[in-house]
C-alpha positions in Angstrom: -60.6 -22.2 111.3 -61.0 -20.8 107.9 -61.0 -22.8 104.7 -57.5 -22.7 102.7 -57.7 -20.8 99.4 -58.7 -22.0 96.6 -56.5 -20.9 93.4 -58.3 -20.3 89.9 -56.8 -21.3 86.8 -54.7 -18.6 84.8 -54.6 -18.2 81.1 -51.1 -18.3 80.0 -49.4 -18.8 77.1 -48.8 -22.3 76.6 -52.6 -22.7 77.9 -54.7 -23.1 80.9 -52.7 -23.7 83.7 -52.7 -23.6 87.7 -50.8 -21.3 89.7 -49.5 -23.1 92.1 -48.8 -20.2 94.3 -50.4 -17.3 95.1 -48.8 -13.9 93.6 -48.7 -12.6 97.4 -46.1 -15.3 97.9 -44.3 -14.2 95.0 -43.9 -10.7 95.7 -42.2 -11.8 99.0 -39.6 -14.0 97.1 -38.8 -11.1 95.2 -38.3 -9.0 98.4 -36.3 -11.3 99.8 -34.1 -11.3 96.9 -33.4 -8.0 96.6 -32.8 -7.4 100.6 -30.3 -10.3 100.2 -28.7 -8.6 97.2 -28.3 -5.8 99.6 -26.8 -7.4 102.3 -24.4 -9.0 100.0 -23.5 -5.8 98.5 -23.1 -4.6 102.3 -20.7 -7.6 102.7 -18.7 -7.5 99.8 -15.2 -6.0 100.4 -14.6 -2.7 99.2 -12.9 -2.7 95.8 -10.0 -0.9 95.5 -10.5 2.3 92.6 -10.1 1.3 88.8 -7.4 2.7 87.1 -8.0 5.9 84.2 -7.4 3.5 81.6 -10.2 0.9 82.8 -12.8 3.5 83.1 -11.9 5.3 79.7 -12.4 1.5 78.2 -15.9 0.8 80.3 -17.0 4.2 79.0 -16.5 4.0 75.1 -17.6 0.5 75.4 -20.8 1.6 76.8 -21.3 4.9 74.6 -20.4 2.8 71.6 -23.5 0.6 72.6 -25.4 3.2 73.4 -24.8 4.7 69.8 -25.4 1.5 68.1 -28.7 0.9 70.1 -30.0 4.5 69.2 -28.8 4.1 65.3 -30.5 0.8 65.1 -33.5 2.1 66.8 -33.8 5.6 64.5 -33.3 3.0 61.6 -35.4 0.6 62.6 -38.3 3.3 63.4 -37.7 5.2 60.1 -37.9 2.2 57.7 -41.6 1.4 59.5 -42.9 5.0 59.4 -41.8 5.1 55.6 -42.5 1.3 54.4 -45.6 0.3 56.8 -47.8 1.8 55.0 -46.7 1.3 51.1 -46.4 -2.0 49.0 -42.9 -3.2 48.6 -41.8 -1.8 45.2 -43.4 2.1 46.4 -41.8 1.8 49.7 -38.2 0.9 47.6 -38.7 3.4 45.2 -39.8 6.4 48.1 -36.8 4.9 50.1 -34.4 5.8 47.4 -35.6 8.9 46.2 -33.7 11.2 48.4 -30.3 9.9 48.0 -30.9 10.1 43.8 -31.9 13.7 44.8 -28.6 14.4 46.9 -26.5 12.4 44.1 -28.0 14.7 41.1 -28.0 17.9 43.3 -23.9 17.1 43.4 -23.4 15.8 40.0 -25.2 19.3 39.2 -23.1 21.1 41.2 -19.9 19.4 39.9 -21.1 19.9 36.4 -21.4 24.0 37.0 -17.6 23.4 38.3 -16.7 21.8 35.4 -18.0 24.5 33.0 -16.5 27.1 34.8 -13.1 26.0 35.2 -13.5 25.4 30.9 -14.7 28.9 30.5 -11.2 29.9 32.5 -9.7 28.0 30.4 -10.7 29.3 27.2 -10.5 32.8 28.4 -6.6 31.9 29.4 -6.1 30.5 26.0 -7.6 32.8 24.2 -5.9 35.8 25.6 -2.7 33.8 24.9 -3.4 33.7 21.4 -4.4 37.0 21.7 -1.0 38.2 22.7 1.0 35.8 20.7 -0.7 37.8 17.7 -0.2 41.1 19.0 3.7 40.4 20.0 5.0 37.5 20.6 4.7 36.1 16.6 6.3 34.6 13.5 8.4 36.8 11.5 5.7 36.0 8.7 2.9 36.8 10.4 1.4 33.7 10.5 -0.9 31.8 13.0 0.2 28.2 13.9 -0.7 25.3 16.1 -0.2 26.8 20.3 2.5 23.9 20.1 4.6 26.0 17.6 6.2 28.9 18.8 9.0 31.1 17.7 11.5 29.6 20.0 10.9 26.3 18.0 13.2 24.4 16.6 13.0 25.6 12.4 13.2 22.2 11.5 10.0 21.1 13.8 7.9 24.6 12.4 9.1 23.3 8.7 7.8 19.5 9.7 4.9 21.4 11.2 4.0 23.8 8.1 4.8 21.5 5.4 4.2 18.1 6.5 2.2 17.7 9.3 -1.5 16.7 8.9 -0.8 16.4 4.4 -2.0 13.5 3.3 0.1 10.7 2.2 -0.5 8.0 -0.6 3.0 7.2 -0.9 4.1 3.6 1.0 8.1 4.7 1.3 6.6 8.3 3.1 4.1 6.4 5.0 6.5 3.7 6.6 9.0 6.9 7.3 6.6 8.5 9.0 5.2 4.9 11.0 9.1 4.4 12.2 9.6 8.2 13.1 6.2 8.3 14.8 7.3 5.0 16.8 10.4 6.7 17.8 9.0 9.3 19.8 8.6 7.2 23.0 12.6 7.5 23.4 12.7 11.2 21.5 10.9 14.3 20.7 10.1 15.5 17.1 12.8 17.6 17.5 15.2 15.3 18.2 13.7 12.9 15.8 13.7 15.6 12.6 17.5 16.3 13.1 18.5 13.1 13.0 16.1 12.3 10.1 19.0 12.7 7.5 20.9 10.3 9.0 18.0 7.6 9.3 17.3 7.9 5.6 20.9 6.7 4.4 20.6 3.9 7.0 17.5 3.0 6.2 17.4 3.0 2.5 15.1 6.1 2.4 13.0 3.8 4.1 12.0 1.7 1.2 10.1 -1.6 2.4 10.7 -4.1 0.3 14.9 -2.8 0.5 14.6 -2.9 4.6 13.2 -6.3 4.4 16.4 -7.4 3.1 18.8 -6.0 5.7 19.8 -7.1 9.2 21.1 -6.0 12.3 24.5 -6.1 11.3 24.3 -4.1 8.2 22.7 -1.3 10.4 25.2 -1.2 13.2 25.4 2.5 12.9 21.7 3.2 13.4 22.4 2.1 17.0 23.5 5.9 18.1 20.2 6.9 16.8 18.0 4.8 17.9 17.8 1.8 20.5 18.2 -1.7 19.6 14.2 -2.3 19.9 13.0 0.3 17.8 16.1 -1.1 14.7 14.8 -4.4 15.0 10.6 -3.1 15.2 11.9 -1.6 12.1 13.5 -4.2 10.4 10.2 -6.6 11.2 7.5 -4.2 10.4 9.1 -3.5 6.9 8.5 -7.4 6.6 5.4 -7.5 7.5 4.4 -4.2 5.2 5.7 -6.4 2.3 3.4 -9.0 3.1 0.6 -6.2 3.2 1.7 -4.7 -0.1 1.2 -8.1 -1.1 -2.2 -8.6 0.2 -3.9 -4.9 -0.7 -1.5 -4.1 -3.5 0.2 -1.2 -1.4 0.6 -0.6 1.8 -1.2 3.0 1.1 -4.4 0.9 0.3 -4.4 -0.6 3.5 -4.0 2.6 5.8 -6.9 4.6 3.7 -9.2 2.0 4.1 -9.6 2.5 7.6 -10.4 5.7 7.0 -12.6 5.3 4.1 -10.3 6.9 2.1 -11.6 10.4 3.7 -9.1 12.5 6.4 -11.2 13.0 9.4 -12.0 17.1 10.0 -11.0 17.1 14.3 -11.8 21.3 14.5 -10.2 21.3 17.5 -10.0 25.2 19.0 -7.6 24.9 21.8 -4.4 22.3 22.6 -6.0 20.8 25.6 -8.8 19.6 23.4 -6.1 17.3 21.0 -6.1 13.7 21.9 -3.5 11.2 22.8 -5.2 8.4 21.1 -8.8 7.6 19.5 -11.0 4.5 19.4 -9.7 4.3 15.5 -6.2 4.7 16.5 -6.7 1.4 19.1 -8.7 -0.6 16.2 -5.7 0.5 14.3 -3.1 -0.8 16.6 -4.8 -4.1 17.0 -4.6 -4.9 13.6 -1.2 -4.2 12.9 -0.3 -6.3 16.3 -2.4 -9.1 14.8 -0.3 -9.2 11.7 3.1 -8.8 14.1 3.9 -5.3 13.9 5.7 -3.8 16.9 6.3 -0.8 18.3 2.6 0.0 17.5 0.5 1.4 20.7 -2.9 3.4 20.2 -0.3 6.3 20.9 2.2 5.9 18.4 -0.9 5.0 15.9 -2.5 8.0 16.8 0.9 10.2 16.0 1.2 8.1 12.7 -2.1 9.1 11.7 -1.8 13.2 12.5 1.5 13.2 11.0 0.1 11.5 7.7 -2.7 13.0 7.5 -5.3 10.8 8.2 -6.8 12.6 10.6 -6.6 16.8 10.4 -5.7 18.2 14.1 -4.5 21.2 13.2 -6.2 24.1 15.1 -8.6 26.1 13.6 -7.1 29.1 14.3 -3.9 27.7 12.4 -2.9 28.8 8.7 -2.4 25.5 7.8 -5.9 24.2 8.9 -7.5 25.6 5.6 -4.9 24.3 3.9 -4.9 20.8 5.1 -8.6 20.8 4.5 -8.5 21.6 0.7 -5.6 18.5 0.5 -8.4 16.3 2.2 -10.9 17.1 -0.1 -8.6 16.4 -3.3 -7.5 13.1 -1.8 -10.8 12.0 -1.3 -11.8 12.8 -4.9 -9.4 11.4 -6.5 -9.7 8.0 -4.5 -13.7 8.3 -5.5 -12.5 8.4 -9.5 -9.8 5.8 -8.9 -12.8 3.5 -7.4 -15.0 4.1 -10.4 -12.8 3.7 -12.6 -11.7 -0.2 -11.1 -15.4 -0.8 -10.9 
């Protein structure tokens, strides 16, 4: 009889430990296992075949796991080849260097767009011009704003040539022009400039301190000029320009100031390049909304101060460019001797 084997101790994980049985014995277990497996597969009952739809779902679910393993694992095995061997704020910084590469390389090629769809446009509008000069002009021979053509209306070239962008130190022509500017969310200029005749013998030749005084009933027939909410903004920003007048002496005072008392000099080249509104036109707006003005948007503000000349947008290829400048200059003069001679 031979002796029964003796088992030696195995190091595992939690520590030294006997196997209690030999791996011989364990490889036979497993054997056993797998031929029962078998013979239960041999036993089971045929299944009967899945439908399409079944399989189509069994095989997206297991591609769609397949994808997320392999996307996890290139992830996983690119962050350690880039970061194992670099601190923590070089690994960040080399880990986002290529997508600020990819970003500029786009913003560079949108940027080359950009100037060549400008360059079109410049070459568009400057053969316009061209052949609004060579043909298509003014009887006098004149250049004006690529707004103006000769199909205008003559009243809206005649607001253009002789008002438009002159400045304006007179409070009865600045409130006109701060209610007609305000009108043009309903109207045009056109529309606006042939009924300006009408608005002035309503509207006292739009004399604040005289508006102040009136009420809705007394300018019943404004209402097939205007709407109901730009005749009463009217009849409550003259009240409030009376209370300026008070403040700053005259209502001009107040406007200029913003301003410095010096027309800004836009040199603006083509139509596209005009703005709606400015940063000084919203600063603008806010203050007069403070003090309870209505009808007073950045937009309307903005229109205000082209029309009265606060700001020069005339284009530089316009007649009246030149001329506007020259008017700026005298303005500002004059408002430098009138200071001087306060001081």
């Amino acid at each position: 009889m031979s002796d029964p084997p003796r088992f030696r101790s195995v190091l595992g994980p939690t520590g030294n430990k006997l196997q209690r049985r030999p791996p011989g014995m364990k490889l036979e277990k497993k054997k056993k296992t797998i031929i029962e497996s078998k013979d239960e597969i041999t036993k089971k009952p045929e299944t009967p075949p899945a439908s399409p739809t079944t399989t189509l779902k069994q095989c997206s679910s297991s591609v769609l796991r397949r994808n997320s393993a392999s996307m996890t694992a290139s992830y996983s095995s690119d962050a350690s080849s880039s970061c194992e061997s670099l601190p923590l704020s070089v690994a960040s910084s080399s880990s986002c260097k290529k997508p600020l590469r990819r970003s500029g390389s786009v913003s560079s090629s949108n940027a080359t767009c950009a100037v060549g769809r400008r360059k079109q446009l410049d070459e568009k509008e400057d053969k316009a011009a061209a052949g609004a000069s060579n043909g298509d002009c003014f009887a006098d021979g004149r250049k004006r704003c690529a707004w103006i053509t000769p199909k205008s209306d003559p009243c809206y070239v005649a607001f253009h040539d002789e008002e438009w962008g002159v400045p304006v130190q007179d409070d009865k022509k600045l409130f006109e022009l701060l209610c007609l500017s305000g009108a043009l969310s309903e109207l045009s200029w056109t529309d606006i400039l042939s009924r300006r005749p009408l608005l002035r013998e309503v509207f006292m030749d739009f004399n604040p301190v005289a508006v102040s005084e009136l009420n809705e009933k007394k300018v019943t027939s404004a209402v097939s000029l205007l709407s109901e909410v730009k005749i009463r903004s009217i009849l409550d920003n003259s009240r409030h320009i009376c209370k300026i007048i008070a403040e700053y002496g005259s209502f001009k005072k107040y406007m200029w100031n913003f301003v410095n008392n010096k027309p800004t000099q836009s040199q603006f080249r083509y139509q596209r390049q005009v703005p709606v509104k400015t940063s000084k036109a919203e600063f603008i707006s806010k203050d007069l909304v403070r003090r309870g003005f209505r009808s007073v948007s950045p937009t309307v503000v903005y229109s205000f101060m082209q029309a009265a000349g606060l700001t020069n947008d005339h284009l530089i290829g316009c007649f009246r460019y030149q001329d506007c400048c020259v008017d700026a200059e005298t303005t500002t003069t004059k408002a430098k001797k009138k200071n001087e001679s306060d001081k």
